[in-house]
MARBAMI-661592 format. One record per residue: residue number from 1; residue in three letters; x, y, z of N, C-alpha, C, O in turn. Coordinates in Angstrom, 3 decimals, decimal comma. Layout:
(NUM; 'Ala'; (X; Y; Z); (X; Y; Z); (X; Y; Z); (X; Y; Z)) ...
***
This chain:
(1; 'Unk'; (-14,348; -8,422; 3,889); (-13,649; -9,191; 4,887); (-12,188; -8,755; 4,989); (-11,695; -8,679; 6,114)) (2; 'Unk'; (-11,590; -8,518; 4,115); (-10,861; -7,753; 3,821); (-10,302; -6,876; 4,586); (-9,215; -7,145; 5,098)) (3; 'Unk'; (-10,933; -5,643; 4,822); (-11,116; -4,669; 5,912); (-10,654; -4,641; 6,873); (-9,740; -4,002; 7,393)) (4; 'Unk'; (-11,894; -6,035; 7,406); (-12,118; -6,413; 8,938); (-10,763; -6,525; 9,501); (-10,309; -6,031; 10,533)) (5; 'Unk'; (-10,015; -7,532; 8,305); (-8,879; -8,655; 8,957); (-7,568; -7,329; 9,113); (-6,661; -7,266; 9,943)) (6; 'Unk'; (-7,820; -6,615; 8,263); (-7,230; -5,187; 8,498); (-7,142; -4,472; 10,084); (-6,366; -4,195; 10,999)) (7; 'Unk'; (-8,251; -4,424; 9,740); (-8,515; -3,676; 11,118); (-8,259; -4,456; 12,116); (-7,696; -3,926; 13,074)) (8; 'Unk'; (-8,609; -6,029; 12,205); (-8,472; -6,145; 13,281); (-7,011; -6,715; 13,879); (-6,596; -6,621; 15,034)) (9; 'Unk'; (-6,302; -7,401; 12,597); (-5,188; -7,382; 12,646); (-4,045; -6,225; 13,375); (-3,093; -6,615; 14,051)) (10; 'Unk'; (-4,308; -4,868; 13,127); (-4,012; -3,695; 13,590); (-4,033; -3,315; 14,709); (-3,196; -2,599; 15,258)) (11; 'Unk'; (-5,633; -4,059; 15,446); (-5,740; -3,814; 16,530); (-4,921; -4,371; 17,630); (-4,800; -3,953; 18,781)) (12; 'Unk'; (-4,308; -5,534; 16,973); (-3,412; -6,564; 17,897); (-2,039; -5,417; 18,287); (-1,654; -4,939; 19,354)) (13; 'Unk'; (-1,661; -5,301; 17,154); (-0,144; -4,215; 17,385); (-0,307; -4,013; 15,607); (-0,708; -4,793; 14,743)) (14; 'Unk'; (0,333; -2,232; 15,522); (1,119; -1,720; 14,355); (1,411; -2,465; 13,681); (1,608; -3,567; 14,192)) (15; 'Unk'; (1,590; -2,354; 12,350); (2,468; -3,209; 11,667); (2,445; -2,715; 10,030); (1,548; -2,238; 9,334)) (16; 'Unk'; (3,731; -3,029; 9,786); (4,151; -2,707; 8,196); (3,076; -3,415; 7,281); (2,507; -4,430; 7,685)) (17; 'Unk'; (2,733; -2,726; 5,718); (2,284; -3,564; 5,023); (2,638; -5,285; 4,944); (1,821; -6,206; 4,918)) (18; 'Unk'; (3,849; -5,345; 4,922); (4,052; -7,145; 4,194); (4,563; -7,880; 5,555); (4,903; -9,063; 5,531)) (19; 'Unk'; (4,592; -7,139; 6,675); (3,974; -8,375; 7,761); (2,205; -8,085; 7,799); (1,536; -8,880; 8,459)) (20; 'Unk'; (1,740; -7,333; 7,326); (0,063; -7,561; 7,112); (0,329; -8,455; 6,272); (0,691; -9,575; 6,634)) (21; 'Unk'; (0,260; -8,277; 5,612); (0,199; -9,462; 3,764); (0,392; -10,925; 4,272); (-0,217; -11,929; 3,903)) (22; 'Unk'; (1,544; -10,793; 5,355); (1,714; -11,902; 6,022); (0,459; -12,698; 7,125); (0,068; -13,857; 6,987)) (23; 'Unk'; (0,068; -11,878; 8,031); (-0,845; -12,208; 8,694); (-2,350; -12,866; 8,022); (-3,048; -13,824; 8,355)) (24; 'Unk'; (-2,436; -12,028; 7,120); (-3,952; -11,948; 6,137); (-3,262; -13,653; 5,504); (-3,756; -14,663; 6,005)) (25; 'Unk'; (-2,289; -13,787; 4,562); (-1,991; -14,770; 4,152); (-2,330; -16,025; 4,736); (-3,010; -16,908; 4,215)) (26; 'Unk'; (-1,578; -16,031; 6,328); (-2,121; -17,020; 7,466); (-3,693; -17,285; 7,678); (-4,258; -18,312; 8,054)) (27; 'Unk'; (-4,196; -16,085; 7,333); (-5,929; -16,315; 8,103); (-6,374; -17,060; 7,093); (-6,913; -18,136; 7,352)) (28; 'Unk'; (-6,180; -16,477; 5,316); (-6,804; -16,970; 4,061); (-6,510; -18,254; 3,951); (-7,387; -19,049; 3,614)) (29; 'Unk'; (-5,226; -18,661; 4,217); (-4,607; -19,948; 3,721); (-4,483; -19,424; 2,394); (-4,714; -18,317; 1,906)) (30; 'Unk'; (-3,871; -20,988; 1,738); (-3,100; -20,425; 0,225); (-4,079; -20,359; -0,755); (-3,799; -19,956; -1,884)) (31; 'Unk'; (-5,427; -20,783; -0,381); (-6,781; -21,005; -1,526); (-7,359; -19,215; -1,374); (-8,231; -18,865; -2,170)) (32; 'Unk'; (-6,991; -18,489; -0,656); (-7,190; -17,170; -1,339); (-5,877; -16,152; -1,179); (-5,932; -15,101; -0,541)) (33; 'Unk'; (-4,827; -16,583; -1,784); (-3,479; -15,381; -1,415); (-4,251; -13,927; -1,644); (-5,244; -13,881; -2,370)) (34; 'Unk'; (-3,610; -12,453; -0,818); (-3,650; -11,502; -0,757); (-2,953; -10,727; -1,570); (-1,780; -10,497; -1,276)) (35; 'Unk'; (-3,519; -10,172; -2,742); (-2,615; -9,564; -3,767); (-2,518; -8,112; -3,029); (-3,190; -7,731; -2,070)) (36; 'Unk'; (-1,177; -7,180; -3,961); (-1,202; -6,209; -3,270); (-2,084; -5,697; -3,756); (-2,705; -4,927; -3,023)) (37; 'Unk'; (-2,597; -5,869; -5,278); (-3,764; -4,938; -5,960); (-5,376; -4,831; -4,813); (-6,244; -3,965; -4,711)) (38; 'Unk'; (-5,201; -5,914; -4,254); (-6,491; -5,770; -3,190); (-5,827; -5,152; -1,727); (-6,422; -4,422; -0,934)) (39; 'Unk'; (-4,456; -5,647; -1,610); (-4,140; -5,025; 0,118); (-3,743; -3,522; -0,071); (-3,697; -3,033; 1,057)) (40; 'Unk'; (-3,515; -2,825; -0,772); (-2,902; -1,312; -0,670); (-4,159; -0,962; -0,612); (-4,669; -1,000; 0,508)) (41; 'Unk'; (-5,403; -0,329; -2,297); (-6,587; -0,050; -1,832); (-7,116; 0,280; -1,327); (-7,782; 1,311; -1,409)) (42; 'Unk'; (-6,964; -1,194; 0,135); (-8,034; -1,290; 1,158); (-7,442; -0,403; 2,039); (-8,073; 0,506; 2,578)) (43; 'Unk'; (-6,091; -0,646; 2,243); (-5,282; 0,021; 3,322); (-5,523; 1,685; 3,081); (-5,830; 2,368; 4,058)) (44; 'Unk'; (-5,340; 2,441; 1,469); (-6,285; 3,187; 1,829); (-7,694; 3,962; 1,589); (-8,109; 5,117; 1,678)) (45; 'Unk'; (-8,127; 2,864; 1,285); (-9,350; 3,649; 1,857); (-9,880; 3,319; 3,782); (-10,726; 3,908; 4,456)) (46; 'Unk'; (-9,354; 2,662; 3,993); (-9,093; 2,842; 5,640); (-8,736; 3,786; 6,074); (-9,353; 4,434; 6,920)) (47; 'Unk'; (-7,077; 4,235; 5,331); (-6,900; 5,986; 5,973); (-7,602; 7,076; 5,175); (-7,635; 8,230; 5,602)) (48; 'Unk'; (-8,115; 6,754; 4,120); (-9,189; 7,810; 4,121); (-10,373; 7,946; 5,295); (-10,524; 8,989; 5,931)) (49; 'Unk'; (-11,093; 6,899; 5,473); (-12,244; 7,032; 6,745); (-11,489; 7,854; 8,006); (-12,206; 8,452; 8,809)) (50; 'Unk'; (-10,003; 7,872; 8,165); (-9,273; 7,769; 9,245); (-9,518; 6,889; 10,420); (-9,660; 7,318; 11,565)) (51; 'Unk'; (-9,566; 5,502; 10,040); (-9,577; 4,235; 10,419); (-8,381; 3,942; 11,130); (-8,247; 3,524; 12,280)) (52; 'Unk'; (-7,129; 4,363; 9,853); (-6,177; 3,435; 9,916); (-4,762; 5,131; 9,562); (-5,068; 6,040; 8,790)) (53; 'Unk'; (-3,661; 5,107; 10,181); (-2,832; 6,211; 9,543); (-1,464; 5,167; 9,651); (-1,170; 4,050; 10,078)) (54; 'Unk'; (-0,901; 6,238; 9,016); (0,498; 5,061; 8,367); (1,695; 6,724; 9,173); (1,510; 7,927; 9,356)) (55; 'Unk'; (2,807; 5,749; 9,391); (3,936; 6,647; 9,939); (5,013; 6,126; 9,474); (4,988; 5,005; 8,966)) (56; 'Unk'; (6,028; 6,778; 9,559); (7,490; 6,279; 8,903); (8,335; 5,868; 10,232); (8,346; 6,610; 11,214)) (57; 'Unk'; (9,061; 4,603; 10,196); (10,041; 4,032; 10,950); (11,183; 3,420; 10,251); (10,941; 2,434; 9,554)) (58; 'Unk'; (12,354; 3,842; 10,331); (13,149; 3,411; 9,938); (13,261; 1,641; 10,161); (12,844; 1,110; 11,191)) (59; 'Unk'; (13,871; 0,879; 9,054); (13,727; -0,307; 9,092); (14,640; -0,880; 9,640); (15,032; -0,298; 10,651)) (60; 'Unk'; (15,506; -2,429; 9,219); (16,024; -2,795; 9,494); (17,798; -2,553; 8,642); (18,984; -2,686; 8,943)) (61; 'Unk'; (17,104; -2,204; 7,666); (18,230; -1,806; 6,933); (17,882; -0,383; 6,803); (16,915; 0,228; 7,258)) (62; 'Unk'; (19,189; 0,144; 5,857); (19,149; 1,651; 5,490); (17,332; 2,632; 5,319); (17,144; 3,816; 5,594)) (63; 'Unk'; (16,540; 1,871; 4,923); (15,006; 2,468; 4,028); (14,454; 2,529; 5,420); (14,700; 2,191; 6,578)) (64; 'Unk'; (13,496; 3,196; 4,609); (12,669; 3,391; 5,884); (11,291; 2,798; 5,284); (10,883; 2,863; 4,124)) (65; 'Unk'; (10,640; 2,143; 6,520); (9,707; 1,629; 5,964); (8,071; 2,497; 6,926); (8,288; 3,221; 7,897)) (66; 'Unk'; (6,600; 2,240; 6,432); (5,626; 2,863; 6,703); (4,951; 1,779; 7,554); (4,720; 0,612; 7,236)) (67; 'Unk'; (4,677; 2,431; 8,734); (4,314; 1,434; 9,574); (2,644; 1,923; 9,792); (2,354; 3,114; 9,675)) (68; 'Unk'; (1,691; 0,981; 10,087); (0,336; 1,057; 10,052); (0,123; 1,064; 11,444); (0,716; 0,259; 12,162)) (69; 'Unk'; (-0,789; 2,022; 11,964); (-1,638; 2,069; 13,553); (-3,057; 2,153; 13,270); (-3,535; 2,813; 12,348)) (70; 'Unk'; (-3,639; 1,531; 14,013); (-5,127; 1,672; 13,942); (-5,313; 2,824; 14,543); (-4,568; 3,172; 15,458)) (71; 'Unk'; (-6,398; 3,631; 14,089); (-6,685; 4,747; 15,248); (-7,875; 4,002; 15,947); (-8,339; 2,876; 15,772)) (72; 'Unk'; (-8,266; 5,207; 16,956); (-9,521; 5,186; 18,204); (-10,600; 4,823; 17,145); (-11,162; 3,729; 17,186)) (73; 'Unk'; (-10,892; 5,783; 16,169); (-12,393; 5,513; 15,288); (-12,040; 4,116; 14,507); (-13,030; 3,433; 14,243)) (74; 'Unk'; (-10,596; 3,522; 14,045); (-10,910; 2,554; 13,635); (-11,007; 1,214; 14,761); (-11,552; 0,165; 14,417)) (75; 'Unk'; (-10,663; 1,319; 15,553); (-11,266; 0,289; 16,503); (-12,777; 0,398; 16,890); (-13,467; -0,573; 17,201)) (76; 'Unk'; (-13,261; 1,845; 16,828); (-14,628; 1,446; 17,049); (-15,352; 1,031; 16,047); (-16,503; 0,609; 16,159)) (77; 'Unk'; (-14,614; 1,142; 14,832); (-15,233; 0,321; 13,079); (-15,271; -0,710; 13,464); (-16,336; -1,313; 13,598)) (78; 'Unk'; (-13,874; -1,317; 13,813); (-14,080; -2,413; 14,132); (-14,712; -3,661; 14,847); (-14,567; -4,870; 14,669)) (79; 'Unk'; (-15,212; -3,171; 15,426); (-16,704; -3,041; 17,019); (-17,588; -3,296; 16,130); (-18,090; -4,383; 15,842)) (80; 'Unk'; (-17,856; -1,830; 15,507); (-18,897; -2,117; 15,360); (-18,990; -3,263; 13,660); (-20,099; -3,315; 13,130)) (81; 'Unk'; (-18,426; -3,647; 13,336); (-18,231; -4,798; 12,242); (-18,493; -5,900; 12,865); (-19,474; -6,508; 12,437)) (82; 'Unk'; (-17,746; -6,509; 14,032); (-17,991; -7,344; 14,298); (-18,959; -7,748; 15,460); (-18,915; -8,867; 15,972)) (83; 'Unk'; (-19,840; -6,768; 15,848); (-21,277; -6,564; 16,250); (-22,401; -6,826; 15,671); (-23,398; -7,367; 16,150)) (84; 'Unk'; (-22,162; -6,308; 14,300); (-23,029; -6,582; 13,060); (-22,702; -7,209; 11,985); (-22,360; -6,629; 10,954)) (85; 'Unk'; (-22,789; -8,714; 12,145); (-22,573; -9,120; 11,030); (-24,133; -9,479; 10,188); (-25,284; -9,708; 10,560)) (86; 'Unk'; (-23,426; -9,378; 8,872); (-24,440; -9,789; 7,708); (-24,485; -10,841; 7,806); (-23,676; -11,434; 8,520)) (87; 'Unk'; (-25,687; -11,630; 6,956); (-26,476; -12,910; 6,972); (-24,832; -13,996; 6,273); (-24,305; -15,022; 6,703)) (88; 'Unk'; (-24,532; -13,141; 5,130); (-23,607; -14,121; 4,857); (-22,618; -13,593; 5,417); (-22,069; -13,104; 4,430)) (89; 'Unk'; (-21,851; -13,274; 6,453); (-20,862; -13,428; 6,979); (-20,939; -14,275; 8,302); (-20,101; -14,276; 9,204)) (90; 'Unk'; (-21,966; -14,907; 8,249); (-22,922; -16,185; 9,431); (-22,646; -17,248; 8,457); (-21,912; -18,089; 8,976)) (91; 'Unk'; (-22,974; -17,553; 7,164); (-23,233; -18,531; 6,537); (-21,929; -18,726; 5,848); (-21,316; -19,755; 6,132)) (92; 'Unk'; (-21,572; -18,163; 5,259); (-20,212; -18,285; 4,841); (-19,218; -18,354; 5,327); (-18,760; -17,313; 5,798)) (93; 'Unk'; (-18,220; -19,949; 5,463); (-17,410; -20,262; 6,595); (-16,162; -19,635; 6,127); (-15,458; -19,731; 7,132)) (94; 'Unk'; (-15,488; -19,085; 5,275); (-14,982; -18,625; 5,337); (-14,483; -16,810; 5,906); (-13,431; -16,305; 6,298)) (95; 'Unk'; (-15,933; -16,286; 5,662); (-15,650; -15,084; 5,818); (-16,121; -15,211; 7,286); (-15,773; -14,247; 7,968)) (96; 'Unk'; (-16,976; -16,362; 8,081); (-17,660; -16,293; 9,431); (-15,927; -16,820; 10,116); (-16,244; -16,591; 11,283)) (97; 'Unk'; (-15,193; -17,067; 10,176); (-14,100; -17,200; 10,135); (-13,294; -16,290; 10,122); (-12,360; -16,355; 10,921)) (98; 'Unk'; (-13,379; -15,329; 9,354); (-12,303; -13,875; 9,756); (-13,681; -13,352; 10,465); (-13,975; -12,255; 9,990)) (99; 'Unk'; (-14,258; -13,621; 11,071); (-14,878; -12,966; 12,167); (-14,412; -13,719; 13,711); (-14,276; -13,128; 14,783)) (100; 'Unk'; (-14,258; -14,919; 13,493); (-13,808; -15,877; 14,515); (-12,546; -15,257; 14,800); (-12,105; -15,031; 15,927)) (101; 'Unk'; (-12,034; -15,015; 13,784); (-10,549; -14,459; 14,203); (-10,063; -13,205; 15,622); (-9,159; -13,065; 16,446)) (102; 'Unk'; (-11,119; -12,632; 15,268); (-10,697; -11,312; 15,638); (-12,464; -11,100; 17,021); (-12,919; -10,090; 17,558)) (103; 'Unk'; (-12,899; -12,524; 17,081); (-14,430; -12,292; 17,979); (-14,314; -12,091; 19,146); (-15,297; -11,945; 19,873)) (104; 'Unk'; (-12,382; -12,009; 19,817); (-12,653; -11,840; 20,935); (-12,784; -10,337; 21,721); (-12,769; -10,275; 22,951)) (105; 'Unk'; (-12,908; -9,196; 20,903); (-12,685; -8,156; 21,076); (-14,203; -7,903; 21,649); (-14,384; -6,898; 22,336)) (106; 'Unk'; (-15,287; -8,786; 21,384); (-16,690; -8,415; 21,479); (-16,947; -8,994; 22,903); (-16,318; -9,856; 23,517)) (107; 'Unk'; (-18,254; -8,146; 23,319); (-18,440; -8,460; 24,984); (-18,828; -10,161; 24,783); (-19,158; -10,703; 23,728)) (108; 'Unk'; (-18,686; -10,759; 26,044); (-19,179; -12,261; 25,924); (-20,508; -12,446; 25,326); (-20,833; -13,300; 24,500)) (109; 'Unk'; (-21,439; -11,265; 26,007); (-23,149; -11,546; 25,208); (-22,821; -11,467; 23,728); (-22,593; -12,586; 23,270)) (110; 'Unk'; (-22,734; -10,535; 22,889); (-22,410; -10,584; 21,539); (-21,782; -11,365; 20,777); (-21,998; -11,531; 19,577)) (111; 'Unk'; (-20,915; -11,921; 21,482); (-19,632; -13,638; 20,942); (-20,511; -14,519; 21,187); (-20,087; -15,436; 20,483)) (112; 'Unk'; (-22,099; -15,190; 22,031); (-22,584; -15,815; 22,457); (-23,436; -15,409; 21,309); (-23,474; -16,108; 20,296)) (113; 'Unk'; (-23,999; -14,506; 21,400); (-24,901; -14,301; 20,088); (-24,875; -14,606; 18,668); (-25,743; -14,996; 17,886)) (114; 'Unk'; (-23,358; -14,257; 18,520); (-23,170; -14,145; 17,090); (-22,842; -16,188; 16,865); (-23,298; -16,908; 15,977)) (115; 'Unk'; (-22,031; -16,535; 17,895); (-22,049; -17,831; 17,663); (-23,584; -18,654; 17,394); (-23,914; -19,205; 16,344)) (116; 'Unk'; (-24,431; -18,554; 18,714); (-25,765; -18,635; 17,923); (-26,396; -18,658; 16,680); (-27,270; -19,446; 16,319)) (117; 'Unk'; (-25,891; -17,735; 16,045); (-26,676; -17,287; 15,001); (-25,689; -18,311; 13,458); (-26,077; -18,501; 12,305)) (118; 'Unk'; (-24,463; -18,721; 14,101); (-24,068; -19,607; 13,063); (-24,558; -20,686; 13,435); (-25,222; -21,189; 12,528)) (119; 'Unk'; (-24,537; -21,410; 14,556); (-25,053; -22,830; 14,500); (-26,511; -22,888; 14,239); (-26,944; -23,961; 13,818)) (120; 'Unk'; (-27,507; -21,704; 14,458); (-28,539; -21,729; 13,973); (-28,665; -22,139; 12,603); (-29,412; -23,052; 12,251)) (121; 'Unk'; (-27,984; -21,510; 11,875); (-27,333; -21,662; 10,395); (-27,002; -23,265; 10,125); (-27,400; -23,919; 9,161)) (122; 'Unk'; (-26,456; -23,574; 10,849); (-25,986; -25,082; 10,531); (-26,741; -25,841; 10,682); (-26,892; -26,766; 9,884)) (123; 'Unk'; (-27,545; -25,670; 11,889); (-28,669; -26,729; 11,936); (-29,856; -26,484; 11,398); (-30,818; -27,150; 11,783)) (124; 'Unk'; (-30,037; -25,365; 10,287); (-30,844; -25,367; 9,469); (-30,484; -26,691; 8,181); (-31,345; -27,037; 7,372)) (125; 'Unk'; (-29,364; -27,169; 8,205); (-29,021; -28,474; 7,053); (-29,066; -27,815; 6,047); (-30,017; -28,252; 5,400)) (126; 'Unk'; (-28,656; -27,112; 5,589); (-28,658; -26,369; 4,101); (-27,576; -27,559; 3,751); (-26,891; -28,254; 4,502)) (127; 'Unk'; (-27,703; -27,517; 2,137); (-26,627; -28,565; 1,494); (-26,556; -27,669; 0,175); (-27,481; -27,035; -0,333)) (128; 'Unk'; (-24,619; -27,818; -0,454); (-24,955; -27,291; -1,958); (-25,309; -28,012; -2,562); (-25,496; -27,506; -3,669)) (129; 'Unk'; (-25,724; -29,667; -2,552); (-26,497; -30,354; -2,994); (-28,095; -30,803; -3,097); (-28,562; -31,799; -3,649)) (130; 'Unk'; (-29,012; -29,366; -2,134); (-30,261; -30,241; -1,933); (-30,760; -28,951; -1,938); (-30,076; -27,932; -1,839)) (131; 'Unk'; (-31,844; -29,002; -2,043); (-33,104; -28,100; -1,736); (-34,475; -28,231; -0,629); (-35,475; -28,873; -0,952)) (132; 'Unk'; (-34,379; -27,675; 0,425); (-35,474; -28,317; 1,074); (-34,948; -29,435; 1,652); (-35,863; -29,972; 2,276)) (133; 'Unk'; (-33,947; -30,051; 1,760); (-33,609; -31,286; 2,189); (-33,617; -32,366; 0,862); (-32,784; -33,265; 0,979)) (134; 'Unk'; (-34,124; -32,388; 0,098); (-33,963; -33,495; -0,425); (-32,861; -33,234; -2,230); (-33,054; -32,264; -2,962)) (135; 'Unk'; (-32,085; -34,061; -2,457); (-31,348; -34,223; -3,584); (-31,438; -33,531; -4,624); (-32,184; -34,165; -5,371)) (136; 'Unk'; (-31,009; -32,284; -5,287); (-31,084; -31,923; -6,654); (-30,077; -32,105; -7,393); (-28,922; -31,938; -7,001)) (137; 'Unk'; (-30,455; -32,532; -8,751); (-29,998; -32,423; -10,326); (-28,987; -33,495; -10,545); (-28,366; -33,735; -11,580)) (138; 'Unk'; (-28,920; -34,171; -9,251); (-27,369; -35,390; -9,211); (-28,292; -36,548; -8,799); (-29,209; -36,468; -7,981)) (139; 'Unk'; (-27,881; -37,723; -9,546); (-27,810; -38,699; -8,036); (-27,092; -39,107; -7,481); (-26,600; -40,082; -8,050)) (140; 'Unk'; (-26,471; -38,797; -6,097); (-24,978; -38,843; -5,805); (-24,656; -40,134; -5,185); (-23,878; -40,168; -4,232)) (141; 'Unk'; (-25,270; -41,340; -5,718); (-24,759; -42,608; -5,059); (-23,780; -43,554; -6,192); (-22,993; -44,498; -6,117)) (142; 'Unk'; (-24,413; -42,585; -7,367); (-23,254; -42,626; -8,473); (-22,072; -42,610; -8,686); (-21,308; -43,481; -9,102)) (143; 'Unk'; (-21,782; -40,585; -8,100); (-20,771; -40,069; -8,300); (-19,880; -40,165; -6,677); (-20,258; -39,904; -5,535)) (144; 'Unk'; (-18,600; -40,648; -7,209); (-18,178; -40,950; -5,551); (-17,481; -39,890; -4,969); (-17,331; -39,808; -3,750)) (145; 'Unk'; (-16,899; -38,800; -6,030); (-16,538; -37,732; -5,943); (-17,672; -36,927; -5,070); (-17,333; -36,666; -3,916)) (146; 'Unk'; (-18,817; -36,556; -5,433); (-19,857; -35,805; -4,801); (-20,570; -36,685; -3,469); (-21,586; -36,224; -2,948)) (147; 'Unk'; (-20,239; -37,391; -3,193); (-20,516; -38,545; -2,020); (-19,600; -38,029; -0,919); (-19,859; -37,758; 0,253)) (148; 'Unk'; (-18,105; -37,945; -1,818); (-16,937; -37,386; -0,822); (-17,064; -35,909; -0,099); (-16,816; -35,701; 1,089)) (149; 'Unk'; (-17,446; -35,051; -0,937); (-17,648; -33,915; -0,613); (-18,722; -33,815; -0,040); (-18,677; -32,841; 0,711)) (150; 'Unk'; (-19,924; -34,453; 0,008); (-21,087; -34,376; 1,516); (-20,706; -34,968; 2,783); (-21,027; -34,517; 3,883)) (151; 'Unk'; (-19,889; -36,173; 2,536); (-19,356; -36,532; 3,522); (-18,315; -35,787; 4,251); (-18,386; -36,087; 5,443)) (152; 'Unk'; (-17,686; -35,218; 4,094); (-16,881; -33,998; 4,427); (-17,199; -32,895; 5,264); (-16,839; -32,479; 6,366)) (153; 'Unk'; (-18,333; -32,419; 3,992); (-19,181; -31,096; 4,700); (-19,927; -31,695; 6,014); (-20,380; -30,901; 6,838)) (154; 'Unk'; (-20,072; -33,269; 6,235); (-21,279; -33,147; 7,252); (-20,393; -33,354; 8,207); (-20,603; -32,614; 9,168)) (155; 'Unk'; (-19,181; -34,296; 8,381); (-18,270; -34,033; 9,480); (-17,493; -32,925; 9,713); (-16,978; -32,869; 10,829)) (156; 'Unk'; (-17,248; -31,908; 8,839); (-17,127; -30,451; 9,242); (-17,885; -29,771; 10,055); (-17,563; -29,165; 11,078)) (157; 'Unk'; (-19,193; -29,928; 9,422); (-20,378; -29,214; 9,972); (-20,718; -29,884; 11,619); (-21,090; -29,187; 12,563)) (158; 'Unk'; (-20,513; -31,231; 11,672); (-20,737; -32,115; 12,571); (-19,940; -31,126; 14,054); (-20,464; -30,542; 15,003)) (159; 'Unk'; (-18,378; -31,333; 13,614); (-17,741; -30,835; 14,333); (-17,919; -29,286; 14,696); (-18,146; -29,259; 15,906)) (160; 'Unk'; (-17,917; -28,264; 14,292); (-18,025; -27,001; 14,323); (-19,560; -26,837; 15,343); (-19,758; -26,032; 16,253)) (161; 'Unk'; (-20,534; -27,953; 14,779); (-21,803; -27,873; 15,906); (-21,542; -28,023; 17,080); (-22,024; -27,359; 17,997)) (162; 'Unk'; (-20,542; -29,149; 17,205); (-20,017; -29,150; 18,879); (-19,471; -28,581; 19,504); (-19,692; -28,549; 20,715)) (163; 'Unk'; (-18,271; -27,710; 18,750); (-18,004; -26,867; 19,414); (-18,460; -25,398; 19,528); (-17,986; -24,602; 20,338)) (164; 'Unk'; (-19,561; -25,083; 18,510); (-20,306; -24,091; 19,152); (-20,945; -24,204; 20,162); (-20,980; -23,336; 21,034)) (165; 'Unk'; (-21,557; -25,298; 20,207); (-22,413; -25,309; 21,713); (-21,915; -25,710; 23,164); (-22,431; -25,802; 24,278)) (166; 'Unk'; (-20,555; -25,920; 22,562); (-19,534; -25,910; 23,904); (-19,216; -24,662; 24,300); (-19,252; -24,310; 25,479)) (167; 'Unk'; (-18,763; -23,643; 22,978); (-18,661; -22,072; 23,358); (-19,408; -21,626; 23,874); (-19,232; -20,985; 24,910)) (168; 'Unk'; (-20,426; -21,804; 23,357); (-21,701; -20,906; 23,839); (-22,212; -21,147; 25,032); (-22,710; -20,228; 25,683)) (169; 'Unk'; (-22,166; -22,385; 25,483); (-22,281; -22,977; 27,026); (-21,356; -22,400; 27,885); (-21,673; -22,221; 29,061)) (170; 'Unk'; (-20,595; -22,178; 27,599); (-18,771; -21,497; 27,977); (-19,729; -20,369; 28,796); (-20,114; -20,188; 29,951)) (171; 'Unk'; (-19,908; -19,548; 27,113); (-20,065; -18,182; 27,626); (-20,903; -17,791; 28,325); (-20,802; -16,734; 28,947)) (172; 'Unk'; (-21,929; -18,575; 28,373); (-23,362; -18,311; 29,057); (-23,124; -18,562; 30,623); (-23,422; -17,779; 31,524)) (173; 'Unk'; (-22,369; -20,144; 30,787); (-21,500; -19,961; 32,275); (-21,059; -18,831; 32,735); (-21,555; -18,374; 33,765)) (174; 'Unk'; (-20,420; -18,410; 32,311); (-19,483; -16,901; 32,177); (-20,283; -15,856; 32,612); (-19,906; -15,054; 33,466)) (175; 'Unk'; (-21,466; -15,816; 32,022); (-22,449; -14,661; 32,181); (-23,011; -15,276; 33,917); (-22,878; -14,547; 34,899)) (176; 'Unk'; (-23,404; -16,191; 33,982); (-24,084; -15,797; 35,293); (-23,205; -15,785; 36,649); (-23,569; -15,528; 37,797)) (177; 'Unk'; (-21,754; -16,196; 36,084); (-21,109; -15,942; 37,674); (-20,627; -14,617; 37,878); (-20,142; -14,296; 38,963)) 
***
């Protein structure tokens, strides 16, 4: 995910490492900060693929600092990433989320699709509390702590259902005019 937010971050406009660090920071929130040990790395093995190339611009002060451009092949990485997503980058709201970020780059059918394929997800009712639908290993009328946290997830989930199928209604409008 990593990558993606790379790339697609890039794709918006150029930019120095630590206004990336910055941007990525914003998408993660503070429950996953961006170390540099994970943001350099990535950055390059991006310009290894030749994804991503770095140039020198003088800064604001005396140094000069290395400024990041996406190239042509890494925008079409980027395409094609967020064309194909994996099962858990559907299910997992966080990482289905740095896909949200950056989903508008995809034709309306494919943003219609891929939204699909999360609320499909949701209204399958998966719980980290249940199996099949019904209660495992707790009984949570006990614990008010684990009461709180289903209650949570289902008005999360609640909400995010509505507005997928508002998007997706959106887009499907969209398609036939």
């Amino acid at each position: 995910m990593l990558e993606l937010a790379i790339l697609g971050f890039l794709r918006e406009e150029p930019m120095h490492g630590y206004e990336l660090k910055q941007r990525l920071t914003m998408l993660t929130g503070h429950f996953r900060p961006v170390s540099d040990g994970a943001l350099y790395p990535a950055i390059a093995r991006l310009e290894k693929h030749g994804w991503v190339v770095k140039r020198q611009e003088q800064g604001k002060a005396a140094s000069v600092r290395l400024v990041l451009t996406l190239t042509e092949s890494g925008e079409k990485e980027l395409l094609d990433r967020l064309a194909h997503p994996d099962d858990v980058d559907i299910s997992d709201r966080n990482r289905f989320f740095t896909f949200l970020a950056f989903l508008k780059y995809l034709p309306k059918d494919q943003q219609r699709n891929i939204l699909a394929r999360r609320l499909s997800f949701l209204e399958a009712g998966r719980s980290f509390f249940s199996a099949g639908g019904n209660p495992v290993g707790m009984r949570q009328e006990e614990d008010p702590f684990r009461r709180g946290m289903l209650h949570i997830a289902r008005e999360t989930s609640r909400v995010e259902k509505e507005w997928l199928r508002a998007q997706i209604a959106l887009l499907a409008d969209e398609a036939l005019q």
